[in-house]
N, C-alpha and C positions, 0 to 999 in steps of 0.2 A: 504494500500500500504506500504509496509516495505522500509523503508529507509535506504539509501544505505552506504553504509561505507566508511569512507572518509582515513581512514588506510586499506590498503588490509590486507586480511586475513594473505600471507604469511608474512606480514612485522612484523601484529601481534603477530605472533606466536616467532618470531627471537628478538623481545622487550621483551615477556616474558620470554623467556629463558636470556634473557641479564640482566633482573630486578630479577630475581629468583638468578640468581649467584654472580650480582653486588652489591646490594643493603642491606643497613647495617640497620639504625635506620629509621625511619618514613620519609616523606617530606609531608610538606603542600605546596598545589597550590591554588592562588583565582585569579577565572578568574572575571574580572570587566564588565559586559558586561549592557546590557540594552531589557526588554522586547520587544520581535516584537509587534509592533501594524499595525492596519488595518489603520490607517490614519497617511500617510506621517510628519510630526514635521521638516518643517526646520530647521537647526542646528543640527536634532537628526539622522542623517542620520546612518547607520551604515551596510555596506555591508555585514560585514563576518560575524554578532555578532553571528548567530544563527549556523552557520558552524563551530565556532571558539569553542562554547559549546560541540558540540557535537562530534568534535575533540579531546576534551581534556578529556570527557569524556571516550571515546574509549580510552584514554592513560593510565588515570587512573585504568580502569579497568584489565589491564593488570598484575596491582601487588597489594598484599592487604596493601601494605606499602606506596602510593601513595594516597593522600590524596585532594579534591575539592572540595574548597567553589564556591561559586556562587554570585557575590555580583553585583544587580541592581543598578549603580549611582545614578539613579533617585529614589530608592525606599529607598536606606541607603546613602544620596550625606556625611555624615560625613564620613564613613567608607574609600571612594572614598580619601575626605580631608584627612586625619590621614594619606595615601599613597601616594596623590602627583599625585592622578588620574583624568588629565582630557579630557583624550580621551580614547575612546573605538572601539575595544574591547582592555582589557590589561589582562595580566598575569602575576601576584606578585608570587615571589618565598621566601619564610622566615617567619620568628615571623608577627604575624598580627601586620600594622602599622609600622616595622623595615624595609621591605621588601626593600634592593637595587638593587635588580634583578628584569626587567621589562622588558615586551615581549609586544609592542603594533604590532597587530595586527594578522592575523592568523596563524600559526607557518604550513605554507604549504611545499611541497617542500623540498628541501634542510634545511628548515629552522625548520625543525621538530628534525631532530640532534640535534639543538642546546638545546631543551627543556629535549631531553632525557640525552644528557649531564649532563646539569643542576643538574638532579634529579640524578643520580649516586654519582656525586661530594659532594652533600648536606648530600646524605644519608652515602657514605663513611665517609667523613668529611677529605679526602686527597684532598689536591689543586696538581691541573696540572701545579702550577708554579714553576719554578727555585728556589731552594733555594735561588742565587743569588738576584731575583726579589723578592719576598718574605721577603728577608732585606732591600730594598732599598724600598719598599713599607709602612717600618716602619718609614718612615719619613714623609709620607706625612698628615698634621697638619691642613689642610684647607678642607674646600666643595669642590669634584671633581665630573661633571656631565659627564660622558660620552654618547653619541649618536652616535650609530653606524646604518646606515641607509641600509637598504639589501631589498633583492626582494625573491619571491619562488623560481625562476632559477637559482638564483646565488649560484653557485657550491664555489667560490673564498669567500662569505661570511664567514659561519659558522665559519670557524678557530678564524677571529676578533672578533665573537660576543659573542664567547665562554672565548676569549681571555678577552676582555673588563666585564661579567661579573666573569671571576675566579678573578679579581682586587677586585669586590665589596665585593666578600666572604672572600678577604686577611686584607681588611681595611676598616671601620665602616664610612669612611668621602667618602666614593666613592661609585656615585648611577648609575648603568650601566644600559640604555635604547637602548633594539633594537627594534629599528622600520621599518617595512615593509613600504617602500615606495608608492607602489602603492595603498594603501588604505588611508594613509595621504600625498599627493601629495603637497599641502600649504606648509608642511613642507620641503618636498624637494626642494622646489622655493626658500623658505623662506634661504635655506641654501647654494643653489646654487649645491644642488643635479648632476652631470651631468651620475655617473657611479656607481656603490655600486661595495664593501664596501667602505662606505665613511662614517669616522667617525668624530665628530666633539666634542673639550673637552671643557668644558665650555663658550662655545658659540664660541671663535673665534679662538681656535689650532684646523686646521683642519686637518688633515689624508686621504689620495687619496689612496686606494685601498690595499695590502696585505700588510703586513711588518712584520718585526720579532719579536720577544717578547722583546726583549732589549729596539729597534726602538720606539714599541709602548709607553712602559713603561716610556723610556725617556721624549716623550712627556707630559705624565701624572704628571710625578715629578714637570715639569716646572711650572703645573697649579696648581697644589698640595701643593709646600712643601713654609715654608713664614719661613724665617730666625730670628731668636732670635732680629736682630738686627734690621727688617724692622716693629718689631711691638712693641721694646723699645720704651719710652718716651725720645724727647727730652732733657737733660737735662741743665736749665740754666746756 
């Protein structure tokens, strides 16, 4: 029985021609996912893992400069460690173990833009940010986590998610996570999810729904930049 294509053909053919004209130097992708087995594993649950493969497969295949690894947690759980991977399915975008671009869960939808994105940006090596943003991004001196929480239908996401990780490829302290809600639902409770996109910066700057690229970055500075003077020693 041949299995069905989770990319139509026409979409195909409009990725390749867009990868064929766009795309400059190599990209690597590792998807993190986890073997199907025949016996259920509480805790090892995992909806799309097997859809989310063979998705990304059909992406890859599109351009011979698109590059997938395939990384089982449970069969390399270091590999998983060294990235900060511990749910599945994910997709790391970057140097093995540098990666701050992270795609949990299956890039359906609307939310397949975002990956293709991704991969033009990387392979260019031109960011979509503001000059403006781009300097002001050069301050930021702390660990910034961004989570941007989206669904497959939401047309309103991608702009954020794209927005949130061109920040991670501008500066090396910022590690941008979009996560599909409906597949980690816990975490949408856990955050008080009510509407995507709904983005949250290190755990408690939170972001309700579209904003501008100033808006956004604003908030990220706040979480981001620690003053010469807040991390001086007292002195006697």
């Amino acid at each position: 029985m041949t299995q069905q294509a989770l990319i139509q053909d026409q979409q195909k053919a409009q990725l390749k021609r867009t990868f064929r004209k766009d795309l400059k130097a190599d990209v690597e992708l590792r998807l993190f996912t986890q073997r199907p087995s025949p016996i259920a594993v509480p805790g090892r649950e995992c909806r799309y893992c097997v859809e989310t493969q063979q998705m990304l497969e059909e992406l890859t295949a599109l351009s011979p400069k698109v590059h997938l690894e395939t990384v089982d947690i449970y069969a390399q759980p270091e590999l998983a460690s060294d990235e900060g991977i511990s749910r599945v399915p994910a997709t790391a975008f970057g140097d093995k173990g540098k990666a701050k671009l992270r795609f949990f869960g299956i890039p359906m939808g609307y939310q397949l833009a975002v990956l293709v994105e991704n991969i033009k940006t990387i392979s260019r090596g031109v960011s979509p940010l503001s000059m403006a943003t781009r300097k002001k991004l050069r301050e930021i001196n702390q660990p910034v986590h961004i989570q941007v929480f989206v669904t497959p239908t939401s047309a309103d996401s991608p702009p954020i998610a794209r927005l949130a990780h061109a920040l991670a490829l501008e500066n090396q302290n910022i590690t941008s996570d979009i996560v599909e809600i409906e597949e980690f639902p816990a975490l949408a409770q856990q955050y008080g999810v009510r509407s995507v996109p709904f983005t949250v910066v290190n755990e408690f700057t939170q972001i309700a729904g579209v904003v501008g690229e100033s808006e956004f970055v604003e908030k990220v500075l706040q979480c981001g930049v620690r003053k010469n003077s807040e991390s001086a020693p007292v002195q006697a």
